[in-house]
N, C-alpha and C positions, 0 to 999 in steps of 0.2 A: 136564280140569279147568280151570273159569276160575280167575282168579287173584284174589286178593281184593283187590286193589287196584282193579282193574275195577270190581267190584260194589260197591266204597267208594263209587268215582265216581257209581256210578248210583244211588245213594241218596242222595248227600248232593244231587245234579241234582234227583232227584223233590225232596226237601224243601224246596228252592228254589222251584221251578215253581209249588207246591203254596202256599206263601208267596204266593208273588207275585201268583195267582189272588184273592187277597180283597181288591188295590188294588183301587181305582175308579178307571177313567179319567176317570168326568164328574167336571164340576170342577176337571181338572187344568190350572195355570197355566202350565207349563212345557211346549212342544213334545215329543212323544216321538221317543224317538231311533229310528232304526232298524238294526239287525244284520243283514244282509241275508247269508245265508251258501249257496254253491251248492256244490255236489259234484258233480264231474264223474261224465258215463259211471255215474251211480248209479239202480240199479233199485229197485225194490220189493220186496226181498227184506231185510228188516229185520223184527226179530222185535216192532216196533209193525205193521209189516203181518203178521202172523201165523206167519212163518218163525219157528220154532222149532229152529234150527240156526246161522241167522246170531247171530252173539258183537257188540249193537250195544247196549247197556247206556244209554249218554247219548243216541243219539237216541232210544232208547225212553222213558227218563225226562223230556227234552224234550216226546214228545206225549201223555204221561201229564197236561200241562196247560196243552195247544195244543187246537188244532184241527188233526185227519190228515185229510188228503184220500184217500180210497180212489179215487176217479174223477178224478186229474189227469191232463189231456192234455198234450205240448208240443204247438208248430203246426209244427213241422218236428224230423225225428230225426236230426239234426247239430247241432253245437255252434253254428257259426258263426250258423248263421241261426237257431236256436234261441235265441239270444242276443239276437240282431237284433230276434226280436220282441215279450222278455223289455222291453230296454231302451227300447225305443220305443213300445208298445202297441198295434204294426200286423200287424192280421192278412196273411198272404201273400196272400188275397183284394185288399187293398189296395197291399200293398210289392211285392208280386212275388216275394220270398225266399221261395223255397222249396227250395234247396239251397246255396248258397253259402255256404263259412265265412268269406270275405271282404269280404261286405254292407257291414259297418261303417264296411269303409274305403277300399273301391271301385268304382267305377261308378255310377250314376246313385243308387243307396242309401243312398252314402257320407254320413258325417256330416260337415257343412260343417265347415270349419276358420275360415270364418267366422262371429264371435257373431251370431245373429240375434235379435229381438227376442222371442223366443219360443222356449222350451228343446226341443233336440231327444230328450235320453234323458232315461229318470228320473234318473238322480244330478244331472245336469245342472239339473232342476226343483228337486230342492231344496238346492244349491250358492245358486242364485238365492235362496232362501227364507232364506238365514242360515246353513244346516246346515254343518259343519265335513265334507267331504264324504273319505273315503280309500278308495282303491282296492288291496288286497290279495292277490296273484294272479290268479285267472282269473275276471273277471267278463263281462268281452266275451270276443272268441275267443283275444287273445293273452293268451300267461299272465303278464303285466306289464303289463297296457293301455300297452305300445307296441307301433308297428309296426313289427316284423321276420318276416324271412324265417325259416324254417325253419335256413337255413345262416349266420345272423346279417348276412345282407344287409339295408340298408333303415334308414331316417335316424330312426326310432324316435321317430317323432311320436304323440303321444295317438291311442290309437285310438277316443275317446270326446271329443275337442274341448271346453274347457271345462265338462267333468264333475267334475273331480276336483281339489279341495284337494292330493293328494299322490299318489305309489306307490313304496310304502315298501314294496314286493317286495323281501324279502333272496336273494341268488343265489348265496350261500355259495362251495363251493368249484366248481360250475356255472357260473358268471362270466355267465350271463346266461337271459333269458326261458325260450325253447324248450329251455335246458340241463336248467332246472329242472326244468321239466314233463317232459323225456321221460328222465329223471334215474335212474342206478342208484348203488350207494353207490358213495365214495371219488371221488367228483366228476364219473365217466364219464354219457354222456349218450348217447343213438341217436344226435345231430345232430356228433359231437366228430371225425368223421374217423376214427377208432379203430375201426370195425366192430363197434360195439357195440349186438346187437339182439335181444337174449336176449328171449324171451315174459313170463320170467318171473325174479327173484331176491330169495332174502330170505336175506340177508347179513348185513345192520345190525344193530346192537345198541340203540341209543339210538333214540327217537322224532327228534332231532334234528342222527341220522348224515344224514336225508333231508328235502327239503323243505317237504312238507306240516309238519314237526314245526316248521320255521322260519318257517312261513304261523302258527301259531297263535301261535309267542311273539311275533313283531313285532307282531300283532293284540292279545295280550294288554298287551304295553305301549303301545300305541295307548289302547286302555280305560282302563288309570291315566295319561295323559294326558289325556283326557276327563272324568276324575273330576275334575277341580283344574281345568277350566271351564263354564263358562255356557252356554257354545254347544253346541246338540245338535247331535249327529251322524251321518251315515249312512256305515257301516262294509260296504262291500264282503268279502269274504271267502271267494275260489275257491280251494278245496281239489281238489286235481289226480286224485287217487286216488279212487276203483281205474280210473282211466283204463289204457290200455296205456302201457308194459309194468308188466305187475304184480309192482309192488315195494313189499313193506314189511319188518315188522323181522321176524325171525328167530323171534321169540317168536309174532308172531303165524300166522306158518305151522304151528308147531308146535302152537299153540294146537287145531287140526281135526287131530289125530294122531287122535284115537279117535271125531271127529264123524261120526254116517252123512250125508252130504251128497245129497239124493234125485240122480236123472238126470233129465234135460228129460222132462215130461210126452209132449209130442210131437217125437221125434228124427229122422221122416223128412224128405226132402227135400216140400215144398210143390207142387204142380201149379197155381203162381201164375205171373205174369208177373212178381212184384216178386219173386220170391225173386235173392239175390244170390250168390257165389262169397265172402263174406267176404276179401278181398283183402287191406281195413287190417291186418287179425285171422292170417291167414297169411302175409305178408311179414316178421314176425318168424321170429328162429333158436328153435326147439322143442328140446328135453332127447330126445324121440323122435322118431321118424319122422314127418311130418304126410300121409302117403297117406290120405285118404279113403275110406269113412267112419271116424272115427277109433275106437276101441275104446272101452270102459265105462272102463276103468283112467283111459287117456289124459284122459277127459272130466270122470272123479271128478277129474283134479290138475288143472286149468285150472278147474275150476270151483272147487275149493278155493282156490289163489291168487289169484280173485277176489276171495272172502270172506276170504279174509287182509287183503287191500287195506280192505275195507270195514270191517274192525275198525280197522285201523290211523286209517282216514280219523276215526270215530265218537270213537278216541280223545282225537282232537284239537281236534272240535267240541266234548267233555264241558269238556276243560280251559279253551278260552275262555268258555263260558255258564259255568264256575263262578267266574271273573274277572270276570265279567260282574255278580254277585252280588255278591262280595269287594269290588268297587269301587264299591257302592251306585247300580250302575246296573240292577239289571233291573227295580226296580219301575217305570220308565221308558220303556221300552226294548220296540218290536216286534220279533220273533226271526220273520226267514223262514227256514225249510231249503229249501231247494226241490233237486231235479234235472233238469238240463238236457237230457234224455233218458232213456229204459230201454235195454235191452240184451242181444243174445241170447247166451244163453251154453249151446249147442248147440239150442236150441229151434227149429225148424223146419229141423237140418242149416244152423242160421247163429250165427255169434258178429258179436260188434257188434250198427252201429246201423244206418241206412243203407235202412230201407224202411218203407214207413206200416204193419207190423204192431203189434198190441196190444206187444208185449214190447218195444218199439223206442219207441212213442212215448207210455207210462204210463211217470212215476216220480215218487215222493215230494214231496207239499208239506205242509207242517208250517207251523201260522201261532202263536207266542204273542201275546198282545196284552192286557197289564197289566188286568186285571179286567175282561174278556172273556172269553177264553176258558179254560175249566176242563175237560181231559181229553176231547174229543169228536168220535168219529168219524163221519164223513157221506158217505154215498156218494152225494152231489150230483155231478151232471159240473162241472169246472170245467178253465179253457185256464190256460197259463202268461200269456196277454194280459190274463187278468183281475187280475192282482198288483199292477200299475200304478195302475190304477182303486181297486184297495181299499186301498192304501197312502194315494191321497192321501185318498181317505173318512176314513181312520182318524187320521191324523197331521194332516191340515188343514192344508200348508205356505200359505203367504201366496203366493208366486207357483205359479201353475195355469195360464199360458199354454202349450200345446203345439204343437209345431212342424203336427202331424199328427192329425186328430179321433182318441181312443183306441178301441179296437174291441171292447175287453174290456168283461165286467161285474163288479161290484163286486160283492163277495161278503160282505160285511157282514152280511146279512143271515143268510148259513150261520154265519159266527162266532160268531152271536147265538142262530142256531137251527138246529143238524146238518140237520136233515129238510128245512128250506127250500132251495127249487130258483130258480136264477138261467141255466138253461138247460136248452132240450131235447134238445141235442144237443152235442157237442165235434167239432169239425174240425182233423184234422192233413193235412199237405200233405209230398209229396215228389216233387220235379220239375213230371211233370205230371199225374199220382194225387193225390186227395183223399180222404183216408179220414172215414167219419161215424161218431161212434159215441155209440149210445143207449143206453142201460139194457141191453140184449135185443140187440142187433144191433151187428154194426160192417159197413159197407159202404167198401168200395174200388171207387174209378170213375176213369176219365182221359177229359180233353176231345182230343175229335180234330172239327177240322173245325168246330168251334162248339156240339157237341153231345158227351155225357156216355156213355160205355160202356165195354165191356171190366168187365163188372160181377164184384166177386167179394164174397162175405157170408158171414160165419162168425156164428155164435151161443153164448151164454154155455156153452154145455154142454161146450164144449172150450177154455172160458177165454179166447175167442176166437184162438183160433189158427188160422192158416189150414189146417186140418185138410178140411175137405170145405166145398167152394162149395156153397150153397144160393140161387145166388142164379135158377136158371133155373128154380126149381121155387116160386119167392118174388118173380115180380116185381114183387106190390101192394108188395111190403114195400121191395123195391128203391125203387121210385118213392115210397114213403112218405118212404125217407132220405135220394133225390136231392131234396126239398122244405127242406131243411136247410138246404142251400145255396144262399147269396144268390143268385150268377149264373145260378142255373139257369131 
C-alpha cells in the first residue's frame, strides 16, 4: 500500500503544475529563474516513463505539466564527464571527455581558476548575467562543488571557478562532501575508515536521518530566501540517490513488500566487446553471497533497493517544487529534472554505468517552463548538450559570451511542439566507442587507426539491448549511422 501522504503530495504537485501551465512567458518583465535539479545514477524507470511498479508520485506530477523526454541521451555514462559536458555544452567530439570523472578539475579540460573574459560553464554564464547563482550538492562531479579526494585529501577549491554565488551543502553529522554522498545512517560513510560498505541499508526513520532529506531543506530555505528578493536565481540541486550504496529510509523499503518488481528483460551475459565485470557495483559487502550468476531472489532485492532509493530521492524533489509554489515562485521559474546517466540493474549480466549501452546512457529529462509547456511527451532524440542552448533560448540571460562554441541544439522548438525533431541522431561516447542512436537503430563503433570499426547494432525489437549484433548482416544500415558522425 502507498501511503497517503505520498499521493497528498502528488496531487497537490499536479495542481500546481497544472496552474502554473496557463502563465504566459511572453511579456514577461522579470528574468526567469531556473531550478536546475539532477539526480544521480537515475534511470528511466519512473512511473511518467511507463513503470508501473516504481512509487515516484512528484516526478510524475512534475511531467504531468512539463515536457518528458522519452529519447534522452547523455554524451558519456559516468558522472564526471557527463557533467563536463552538462556544464559546458561541449560534445566529447570536441573536449575529448569521454571518460573521466575528473575533467572539471584536471588536465587540459580543467576549468581555469582564472576569470576570463568569457564564461566557461553555464552557472557561471548566468552568475555573469545578474542571477543570484547556488550550488546545492552534486552538480559537477564532487558532491559540494569542492575539490576533494575520496579520502578528504585536497584543498577544496571550487570545482566550477566562479560559478557559484554560494555551497551551502549541509554535511550534517558526515562532516564533509564524499561523507555525504557515500553516507549510511547515524553519520557512517564508505570513505570513514570504519569498513563501512554495505550494498545496501534502510535503517532511517526520518527523510532527514539522511542527506538527500538535508539537500531539499537547505534548498527549500534557499527558495524563501529568493522569495524576499529581486534577483533571479539559478538553483543547483544534486540529489545523490539512488546512487550506490543504496540507502533510504526504512519506510521506503518496506513500501515494495508486496510490489511484483519485473526481472531484466535480458539477463544474459552480452557477446559485446563493451560488456564490463561491474566492479563499482561488486566491491560492495552483499547481505549474500555475490557468486555469479546471481539468482532471481538475489536480483528481485537489489533491484528493489534501488527503487527504494528512487522513492526516497522523488520524495524530496515533490517537497521542494511544492516550496517552490508556497513561495510564489513557480509561476516564474524553469524546472529541469534531468539524469546524469541510466543504469544497469542486471540488464545485460551488468549493474551500473560504465558502457555506451541503451540502459547506461538513456535517462530522464523533464523540462517545465511557465506557459510552455503543458503535460507532453516527445520521443524526439535529444543529448544532455542540448540543455545549455535551450536554457539560454528560454531565459535570455544578458551575458551569452562562451568560453567554447556550444555543440548542442536548442530544443525550444520540441517544448513548443512534442513531434518537432531538432536531431537525427544522438551520440554517446565511452573511451574510445561511440555509440549512434536513431529512432530504429543504435550503433556502437571504436576508431582504431583513423578509421571506424569493431561494429555492433542492436534494434528497437529488444529495446535495444545488446541482445544479437545485426550489424554484419546490415552494413547499408551501419554506414547509414557512421554518417552521424562528424569525424567520419
Amino acid at each position: 500500500m502507498r501511503c497517503q501522504r505520498v499521493v497528498d503530495i502528488s496531487l497537490v504537485l499536479c495542481l500546481i503544475f497544472f496552474a502554473q501551465s496557463t502563465h504566459q512567458a511572453r511579456g514577461q518583465t522579470k528574468p526567469l529563474n531556473i531550478l536546475f535539479i539532477a539526480v544521480d545514477d537515475l534511470r528511466p524507470e519512473l512511473g511518467c516513463y511507463g513503470s508501473d511498479y516504481a512509487d515516484t508520485p512528484s516526478i510524475d506530477a512534475l511531467a504531468r505539466s512539463s515536457t518528458l523526454f522519452v529519447n534522452h541521451f547523455v554524451q558519456v555514462p559516468t558522472c564526471g564527464a557527463s557533467r563536463y559536458a552538462l556544464l559546458t555544452g561541449r560534445s566529447p567530439l570536441q573536449s575529448g571527455v569521454t571518460r573521466s570523472n575528473g575533467a572539471l578539475y584536471g588536465g587540459a579540460t580543467a576549468i581555469s581558476k582564472t576569470e576570463l573574459a568569457v564564461a566557461q560553464t553555464l552557472p557561471e554564464l548566468f552568475r555573469r548575467s545578474g542571477y543570484q547563482t547556488t550550488c546545492i550538492g552534486k552538480i559537477s562531479h564532487t558532491a559540494d562543488g569542492r575539490v576533494y579526494q575520496y579520502n578528504g585529501a585536497g584543498d577544496g577549491r571550487p570545482e566550477l571557478p566562479h560559478a557559484w554565488d554560494d555551497l551551502p551543502t549541509p554535511f550534517g553529522a558526515w562532516k564533509r562532501g564524499w561523507g555525504i554522498f557515500f553516507a549510511y545512517n547515524n553519520g557512517h560513510h564508505r570513505e570513514d575508515g570504519q569498513g563501512h560498505k554495505d550494498v545496501m541499508q534502510f535503517e532511517a526513520v526520518e527523510d532527514a536521518d539522511l542527506p538527500d532529506g538535508l539537500l531539499a531543506e537547505t534548498a527549500i530555505t534557499r527558495l524563501a530566501q529568493y522569495s524576499k528578493s529581486s534577483q533571479p536565481f539559478f538553483l543547483g540541486l544534486g540529489f545523490f540517490k539512488p546512487h550506490l550504496p543504496f540507502v533510504a529510509t526504512k519506510g521506503d523499503w518496506d513500501a515494495f513488500a508486496d510490489v511484483q518488481i519485473p526481472p531484466p528483460p535480458y539477463p544474459n551475459k552480452p557477446a559485446s566487446k563493451h560488456y564490463h565485470g561491474s566492479g563499482e557495483f561488486f566491491k560492495y559487502t552483499f547481505p549474500f553471497s555475490k557468486t555469479r550468476p546471481l539468482d532471481d531472489r538475489k536480483i528481485h532485492d537489489l533491484r528493489r533497493a534501488y527503487l527504494a532509493c528512487v522513492r526516497y530521492t522523488d520524495r524530496q524533489v515533490g517537497k521542494v517544487l511544492l516550496a517552490l509554489k508556497q513561495y510564489g515562485l513557480a509561476d516564474n521559474t524553469i524546472v529541469v529534472l534531468w539524469g546524469d546517466h541510466g543504469w544497469n540493474l542486471g540488464d545485460s549480466h551488468m549493474w551500473a554505468k560504465h558502457a555506451p549501452f541503451e540502459r547506461a546512457v538513456r535517462s530522464p529529462l523533464i523540462i517545465n517552463v511557465p506557459g510552455v509547456t503543458s503535460g507532453k511527451t516527445s520521443t524526439s532524440l535529444v543529448e544532455t548538450i542540448d540543455i545549455y542552448p535551450t536554457l539560454l533560448a528560454l531565459a535570455k540571460p544578458t551575458f551569452q559570451q562562451t568560453q567554447h562554441q556550444l555543440d548542442g541544439k536548442d530544443m525550444t522548438p520540441i517544448l513548443r511542439n512534442p513531434t518537432a525533431t531538432v536531431r537525427e541522431a544522438a551520440l554517446s561516447f565511452w573511451g574510445k566507442a561511440v555509440s549512434v542512436r536513431t529512432d530504429r537503430f543504435r550503433l556502437i563503433t571504436s576508431k582504431v587507426d583513423g578509421h571506424y570499426t569493431n561494429f555492433e547494432l542492436f534494434d528497437e525489437t529488444t529495446g535495444f539491448d545488446p541482445v544479437r549484433n545485426l550489424a554484419n548482416e546490415n552494413m547499408p544500415v551501419v554506414q547509414q549511422l557512421l554518417g552521424h558522425i562528424p569525424d567520419n
